[in-house]
Each structure stands twice: as structure tokens, then as C-alpha cells.
N, C-alpha and C positions, 0 to 999 in steps of 0.2 A: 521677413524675407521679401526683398523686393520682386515684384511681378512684372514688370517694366521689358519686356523683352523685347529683343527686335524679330519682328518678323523673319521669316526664308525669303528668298529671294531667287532669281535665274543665277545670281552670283554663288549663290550655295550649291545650287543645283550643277554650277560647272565646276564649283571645287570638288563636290562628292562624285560626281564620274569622272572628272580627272586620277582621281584617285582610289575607285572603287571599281570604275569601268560602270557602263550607262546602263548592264544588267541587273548592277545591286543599287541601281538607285532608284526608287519608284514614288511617283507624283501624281498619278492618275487615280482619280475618282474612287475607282475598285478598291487598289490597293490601300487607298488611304481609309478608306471605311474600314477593310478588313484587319490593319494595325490599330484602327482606333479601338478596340475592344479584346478585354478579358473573357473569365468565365462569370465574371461580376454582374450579378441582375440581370439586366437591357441597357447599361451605358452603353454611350460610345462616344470619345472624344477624338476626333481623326486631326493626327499629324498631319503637316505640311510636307515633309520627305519621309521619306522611307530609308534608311541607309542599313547595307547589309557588311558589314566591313568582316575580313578572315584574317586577319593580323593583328599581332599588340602594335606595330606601328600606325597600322591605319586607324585603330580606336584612339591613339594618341596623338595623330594629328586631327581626327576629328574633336576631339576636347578642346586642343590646344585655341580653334579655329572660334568654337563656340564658345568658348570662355571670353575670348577677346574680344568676341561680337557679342558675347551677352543672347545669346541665342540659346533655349531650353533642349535637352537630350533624357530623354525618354527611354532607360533600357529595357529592352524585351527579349522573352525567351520564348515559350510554348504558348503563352499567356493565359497558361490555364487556370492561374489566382482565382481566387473569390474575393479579396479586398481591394480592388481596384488597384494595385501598385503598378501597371503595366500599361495604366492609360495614362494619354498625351495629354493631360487637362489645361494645356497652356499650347499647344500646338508643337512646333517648333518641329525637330528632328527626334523620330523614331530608329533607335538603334538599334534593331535586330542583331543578335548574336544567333542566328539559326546558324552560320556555315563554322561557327566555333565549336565544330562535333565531332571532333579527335580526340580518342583514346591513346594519351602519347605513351605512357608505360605503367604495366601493371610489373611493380616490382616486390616478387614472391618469397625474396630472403628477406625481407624489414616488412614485409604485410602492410604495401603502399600502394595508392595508385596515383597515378598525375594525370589529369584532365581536362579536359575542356570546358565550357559553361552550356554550353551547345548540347550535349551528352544527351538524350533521352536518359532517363533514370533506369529503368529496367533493362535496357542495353547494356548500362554498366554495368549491373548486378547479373547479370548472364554471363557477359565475360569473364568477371573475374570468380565466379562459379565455375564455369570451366577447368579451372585450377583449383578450385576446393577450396575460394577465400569467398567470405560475405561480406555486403556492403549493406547493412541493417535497416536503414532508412527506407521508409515504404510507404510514401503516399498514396493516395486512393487513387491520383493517376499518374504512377505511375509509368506508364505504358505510351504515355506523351508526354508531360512533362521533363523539363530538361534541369538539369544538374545546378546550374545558374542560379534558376528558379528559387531550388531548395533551399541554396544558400541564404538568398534573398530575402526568405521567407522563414528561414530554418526550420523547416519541417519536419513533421513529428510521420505522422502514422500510426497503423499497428503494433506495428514491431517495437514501438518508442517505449513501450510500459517494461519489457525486460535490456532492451539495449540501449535509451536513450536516444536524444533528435540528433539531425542533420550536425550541429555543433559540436556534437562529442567524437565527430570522426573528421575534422578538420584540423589539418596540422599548418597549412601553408598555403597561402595564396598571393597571386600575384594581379597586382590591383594597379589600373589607372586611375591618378586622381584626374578633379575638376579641370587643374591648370594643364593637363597629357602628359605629367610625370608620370613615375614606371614604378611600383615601389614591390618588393615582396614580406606581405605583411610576419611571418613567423621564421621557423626552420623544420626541416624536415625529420623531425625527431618526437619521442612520447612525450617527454618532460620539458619544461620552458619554463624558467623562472627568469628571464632576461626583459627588465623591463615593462613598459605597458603592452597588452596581449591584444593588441592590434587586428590581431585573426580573427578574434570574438566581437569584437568591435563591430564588424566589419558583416560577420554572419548577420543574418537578422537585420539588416539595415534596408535595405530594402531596394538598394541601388541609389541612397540619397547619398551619400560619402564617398561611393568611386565604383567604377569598374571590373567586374572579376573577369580577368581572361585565361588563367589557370587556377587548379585546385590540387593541392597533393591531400588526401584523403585516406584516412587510416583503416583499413581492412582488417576481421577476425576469420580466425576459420570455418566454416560451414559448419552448421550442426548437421548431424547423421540423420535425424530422424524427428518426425514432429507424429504430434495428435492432436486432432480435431473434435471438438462437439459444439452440436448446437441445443441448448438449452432453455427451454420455454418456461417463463413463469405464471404464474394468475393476477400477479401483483407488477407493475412495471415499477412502484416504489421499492419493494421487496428484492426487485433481480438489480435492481441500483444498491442496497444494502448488502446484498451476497458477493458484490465485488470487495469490499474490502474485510469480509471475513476469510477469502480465499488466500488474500496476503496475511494476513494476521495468523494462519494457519501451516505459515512457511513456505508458501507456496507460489513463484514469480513465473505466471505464463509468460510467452513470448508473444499472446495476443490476449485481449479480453474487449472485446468490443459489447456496445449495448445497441440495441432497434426496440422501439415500440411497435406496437402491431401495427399501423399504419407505416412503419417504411419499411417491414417485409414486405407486406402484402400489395403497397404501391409496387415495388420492385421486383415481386413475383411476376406480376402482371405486364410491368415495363417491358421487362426481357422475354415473355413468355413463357415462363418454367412455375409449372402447376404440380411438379412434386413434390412438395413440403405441402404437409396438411397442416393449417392452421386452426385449430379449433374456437368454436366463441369464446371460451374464459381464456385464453390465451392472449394477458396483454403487453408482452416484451418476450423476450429471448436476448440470453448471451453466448455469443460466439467467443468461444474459450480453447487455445492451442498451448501446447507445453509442448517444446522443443528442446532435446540435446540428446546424446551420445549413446547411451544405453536403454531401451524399448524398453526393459522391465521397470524402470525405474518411472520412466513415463507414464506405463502404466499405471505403474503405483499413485503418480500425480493425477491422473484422470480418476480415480475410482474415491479418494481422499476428496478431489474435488464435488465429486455425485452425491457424496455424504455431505458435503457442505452446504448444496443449496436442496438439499432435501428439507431442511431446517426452514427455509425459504422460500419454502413453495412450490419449488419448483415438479416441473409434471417430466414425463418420460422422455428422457436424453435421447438427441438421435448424436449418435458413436460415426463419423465417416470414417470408414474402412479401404477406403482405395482412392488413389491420386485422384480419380475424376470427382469422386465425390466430394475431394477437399475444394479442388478447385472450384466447383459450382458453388460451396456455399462463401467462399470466399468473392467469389464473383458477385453474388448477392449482395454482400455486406459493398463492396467496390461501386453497386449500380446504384445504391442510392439516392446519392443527390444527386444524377443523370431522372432518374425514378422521380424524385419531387417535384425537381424545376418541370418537367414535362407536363405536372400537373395543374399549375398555376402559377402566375405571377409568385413571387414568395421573396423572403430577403434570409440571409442563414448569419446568423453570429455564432461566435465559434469560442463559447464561453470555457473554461478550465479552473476547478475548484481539487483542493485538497478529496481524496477519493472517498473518505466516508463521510462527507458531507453532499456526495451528489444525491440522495434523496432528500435532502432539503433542496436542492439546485431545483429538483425537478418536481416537485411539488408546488415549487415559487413560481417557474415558468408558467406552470398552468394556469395557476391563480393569477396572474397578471392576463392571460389569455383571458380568463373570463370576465377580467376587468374589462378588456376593452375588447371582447367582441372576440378573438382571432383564436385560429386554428393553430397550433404548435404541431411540428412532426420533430421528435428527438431522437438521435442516435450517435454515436460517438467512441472514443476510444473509453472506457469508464474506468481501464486499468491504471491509467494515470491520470483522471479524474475530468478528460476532457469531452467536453457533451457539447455536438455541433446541435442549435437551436433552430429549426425551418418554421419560419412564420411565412404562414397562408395567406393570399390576400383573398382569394376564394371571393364570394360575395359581399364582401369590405367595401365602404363608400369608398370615393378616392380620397373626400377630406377626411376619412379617417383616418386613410393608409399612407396620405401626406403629409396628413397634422397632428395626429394622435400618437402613429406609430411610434414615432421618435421618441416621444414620452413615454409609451409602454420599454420602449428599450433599452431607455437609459435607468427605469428601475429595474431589469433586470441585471443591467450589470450594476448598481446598487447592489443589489441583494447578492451576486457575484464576490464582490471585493469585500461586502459584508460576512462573507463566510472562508474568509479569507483566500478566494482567488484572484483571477483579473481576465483582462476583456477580450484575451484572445491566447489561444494555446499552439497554433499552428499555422493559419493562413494571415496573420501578420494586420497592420492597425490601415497602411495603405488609404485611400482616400475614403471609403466608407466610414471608419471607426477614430478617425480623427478628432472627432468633434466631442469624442468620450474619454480622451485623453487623460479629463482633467479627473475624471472619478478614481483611478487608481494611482496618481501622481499629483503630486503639491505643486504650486508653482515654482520652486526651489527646483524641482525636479526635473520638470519643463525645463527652465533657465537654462539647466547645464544641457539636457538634450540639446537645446537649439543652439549654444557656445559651441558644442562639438561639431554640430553641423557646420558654423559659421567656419571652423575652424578649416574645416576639410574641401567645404565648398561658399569661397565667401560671395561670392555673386549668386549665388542661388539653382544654378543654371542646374543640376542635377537633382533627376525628376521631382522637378518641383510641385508641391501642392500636397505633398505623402508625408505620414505619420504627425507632424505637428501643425496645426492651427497656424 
């Protein structure tokens, strides 16, 4: 991929307010710090504009413009990533899609909705809750996080262990390419068997193939009723084991998350909430929800499941019994990695392994911590086998944490791909995990990736420097 770009210019700057108006254009010091950065570590790569366009025409003449000047477009949503997908590592033009934040129609007889990329995530799943339809996908922030993003990213969550990610509720989007063509990649229907499935292509990509300026998005009906518990083990290998006896027991929560007692107890402390006692031999808990239609039957899954990790070690259930209570400890498991980074310097990989293989996952982490030195904080979805890894920089030399690191982490994902997973389950390969590309893909593999890239953006000009080498 050529890098060759041409700089911005006063010439850019009066096409993009001639066509944006001189409020969505922003070049000034602040703003440009503030689009240079994600939720990613301490980067920060600051654009040369800022462009905030509300139109498919105005994203398509800014394509059209960059493409022919060879000028780099950087698209941004909330930028709340962890893998750097949302920085400008090449300058050029930062394209904000913040004012792309219409909800054009929630349609209740085909269980659709058509959207913006702009969307806050939880905006949309409150709306169309409203109506007694759910939107499954449930990142950890939700609550900023925009719709775009997800796509971008195709994000997983909680909820992904009984509903599936962000991909499995997309029917149809409408995508600028590189050149400011207009294309809509699907149809608005359940089934597709018409050709190459361009919609999936396109999820997951990260913003290097094209622009999303609409999404029609598949909605189910709300479930009636959930349950909650949080369950403490003595073994954090052990409460990693008990996850996939719970499936093997016929049993699909609609959440199964894991925490080691370091990212309760950081995140106790973060938020302030000292009502979970945590006892010394207590080294993990899982946060385990079973949602649907009928309470007894719920029940019956909660009490099945107590029996399960009693086998496991596990110590006495706390049962939440009322909305506030779900919410706090959901809120818990949501402040975590707010809870970490607050702690230290730290870097998070966001590994994903087949489910009864995550106590090997986590047993590997550690023993590579103790090879080189580092602190590990783990928690994760564990019900679909994905375990976000927080390595500590803590009292780390810096040539450890500059020269060593890397090496400690490309054996864990080693040992990842070795157990048959790969090196990222939810916040996407983006400019941090690049360079690990090669661990769970051949060069054969690579080749066609960067073919299709070439394919859809042959000048490179779309955020360049993301997923591939």
C-alpha cells in the first residue's frame, strides 16, 4: 500500500466548508488533538481537518475529492475502539460521522430497523425496546459508543454467547466506496443467497473498504424476563472450567462473563461500591444471566446451574433479586477496563479461544507473565470463549515494556491459535495487532486480504495503516 499521500491544504479546507459550512470543518490545534485519539493506550495521531459531513452526498463528494488528490480519510464514530482503528496514522482528513445520528425507521411488522452510523448503541436498543423488539448486541460501552463503530468492529459483548455479534443482525447497508460511488451492499430480507454477501465483507472491515452511511438491522423480540447471579470461585482456573460444563449441561445463558479478583476488586474501588464482599480465597467469579419467556423455567436454569459449579468450587451464590441490583452488578462487570486503565499504564489484547479450552488460555497468560516480569488482569466474555488479557506496566522498565513486551505477546497469541483460537474476538486487529497478523493467517491468506483491499480501495486512501502490514 502506497503511503505517498498528499498533504491538506487551505484548498481542502475551502472545499470542506464550502460544502460542510465552516462549523463542521475544524483545523485548530484542540480539535485536532482531540480526533487524533481512541480509547487505545496513550496514542495519538492528530489529523490535519476535521470533516463532519450529514449527508451520503457530502461523504461522496468528499471521497470522490480524496481519492483524486490521493489524500488519506480516517473514519470516526465515538472512538471508543481499543485497537486503534479510528486513528489518523497518516494525517490527512478525519471523517466524523457524529451528526449521522438518525433513527430513520423502526419497522415492527418485518422486525427491521434502518439507521444511521452515528446511533449511540443503547439509544437504539431503548428505542426499539419501546416496542417490545431487541437489538442483542451489547458492548461494554455501550452507552457511547456508536452503531458505525460496531459495524466496524463487529462487536461482540455479553449478550453474544446466546445471540451472536453485531454481524448476525445485519441485513443491508449502504456504503460509499473509495472512488464516492454509492452502493447498497445486501437486501432487506432474512435469506440471501444472491451472489457474493458483500454485507459481511464489509462488517468487520474496519472502515478500510468503504463507508457506512445506513444500516437495516435485524431486531428479535424482547425477552420477558432474565436472572442474574454472581458466583465466586477459590479456583479462577476452575470458574474458567465451569463455563463449559454449563453448556454441555444444555444450558445457553444470555450472559456468562469471567473477572479474576483483581478486576472486581479494582472496580469495586473505581466506582466506589463496597457492597460485594470479597473474601481472601476468592479468586474469580462469574457473572451468569439466563433470559427468556417463562420465570419458572428460569428458574429451573439458575438452580441446575448452582449444582453445576458446586462441582467447581464454587462458594455461595449472591442471587440479584431486584432491577437495581442487576444493574449494579452489571455495571461492575461494564467498569472494568475504565477500573484498569485508571490503574496503570497497561495494553489489553482481546484474545478468543474455543470455550473449554479457556483454562489452558489462562493458565498460559500467567506463565508468560511470570516469564517476563508482568502483571496480567483477566476478564472477559468466557461464554463464548473470549478473554480480554490487561497487561500491567506497573513497575516494568520501559525496555522491558518496549522491547520485551511484544515478545511476551506474540507467545500468547502463539498459544491462542495454538488452541485453536485467534488474536482478536471483538475489538478488531486495527493498528495495534497488525503486526500479529501473520500468527493466525498464511501468506496466502494475507495475499487475498490485501487483493480485496486493493480491489475496493486501489489508492490506499481508506484509513490507511489498519489490519494488514
Amino acid at each position: 500500500m502506497s503511503t505517498n499521500f498528499q498533504k491538506s491544504s487551505q484548498v481542502e479546507i475551502d472545499f470542506l466548508t464550502d460544502l460542510l459550512g465552516a462549523e463542521n470543518v475544524l483545523f485548530d490545534e484542540s480539535s485536532l488533538q482531540k480526533y487524533g485519539h481512541d480509547e487505545t493506550e496513550d496514542f495519538v495521531f492528530s489529523p490535519e481537518i476535521v470533516a463532519k459531513p450529514n449527508t451520503v452526498d457530502q461523504v461522496s463528494k468528499i471521497l470522490t475529492y480524496c481519492n483524486t488528490n490521493n489524500i488519506p480519510v480516517t473514519p470516526q464514530g465515538a472512538r471508543t475502539g481499543l485497537s486503534g482503528g479510528a486513528l489518523p496514522l497518516y494525517g490527512g482528513i478525519a471523517l466524523s460521522m457524529e451528526r449521522f445520528n438518525n433513527i430513520i425507521e423502526i419497522d415492527q411488522e418485518n422486525g427491521q430497523v434502518t439507521v444511521e452510523p452515528g446511533v449511540i448503541t443503547q439509544v437504539l436498543q431503548e428505542a426499539v425496546a419501546a416496542v417490545n423488539l431487541f437489538y442483542p448486541p451489547d458492548p461494554a460501552s455501550k452507552g457511547s459508543c456508536f452503531i458505525g463503530g460496531n459495524l466496524a468492529e463487529n462487536s461482540g459483548g455479553p449478550k453474544a454467547v446466546k445471540y451472536g455479534v453485531t454481524n448476525e443482525y445485519v441485513l443491508n447497508l449502504e456504503v460509499v466506496l473509495a472512488n464516492g460511488e454509492v452502493i447498497w451492499t445486501g437486501a432487506n430480507v432474512l435469506k440471501n443467497a444472491t451472489g457474493y454477501n458483500l454485507t459481511q465483507l464489509i462488517v468487520g472491515s474496519e472502515g478500510t473498504l468503504g463507508i457506512i452511511t445506513k444500516a437495516v438491522l435485524k431486531l428479535i423480540p424482547m425477552p420477558a424476563a432474565n436472572m442474574l447471579m454472581l458466583i465466586p470461585f477459590t479456583s479462577a482456573e476452575k470458574a474458567c472450567a465451569a463455563v463449559a460444563a454449563i453448556f454441555q449441561a444444555g444450558i445457553t445463558p444470555s450472559g456468562l462473563e469471567f473477572m479474576e479478583r483483581d478486576a472486581l476488586t479494582w472496580t469495586a474501588a473505581f466506582i466506589g461500591d463496597d457492597s460485594i464482599s470479597i473474601p481472601d480465597n476468592v479468586q474469580a467469579h462469574l457473572l451468569v444471566e439466563v433470559d427468556g419467556n417463562h420465570e419458572e423455567v428460569l428458574m429451573q436454569d439458575c438452580e441446575k446451574i448452582m449444582h453445576i459449579v458446586e462441582n467447581y468450587g464454587a462458594l455461595e451464590v449472591l442471587f440479584a433479586d431486584n432491577q437495581a441490583q442487576k444493574d449494579k452488578l452489571w455495571n461492575l462487570r461494564r467498569k472494568v477496563g475504565e477500573a484498569v486503565k485508571s490503574q496503570s499504564i497497561y495494553k489489553e489484547e482481546d484474545t478468543v479461544v474455543p470455550r473449554y479450552q479457556l483454562p489452558k488460555l489462562l493458565n498460559g497468560v500467567k506463565a508468560v507473565g511470570r516469564k517476563y516480569g508482568f502483571h496480567s488482569v483477566c476478564y472477559g466474555h468466557a461464554g463464548d470463549g473470549n478473554l480480554h488479557i490487561n497487561i500491567i506496566k506497573g513497575d516494568l522498565s520501559e525496555e522491558v515494556w518496549v522491547n520485551q513486551l511484544p515478545i511476551a505477546i506474540r507467545e500468547i497469541f502463539e498459544l491462542t491459535v495454538s488452541l485453536g483460537g485467534t488474536i482478536s474476538g471483538e475489538h478488531g486487529i486495527g493498528y495495534v495487532q497488525k503486526e500479529f497478523m501473520d500468527i493466525p493467517f498464511s501468506n496466502t491468506e494475507l495475499g487475498l486480504m490485501k487483493a480485496i483491499k486493493n480491489v475496493f480501495d486501489p489508492k490506499g486512501i481508506l484509513n490507511p495503516g489498519k489490519i494488514l502490514a
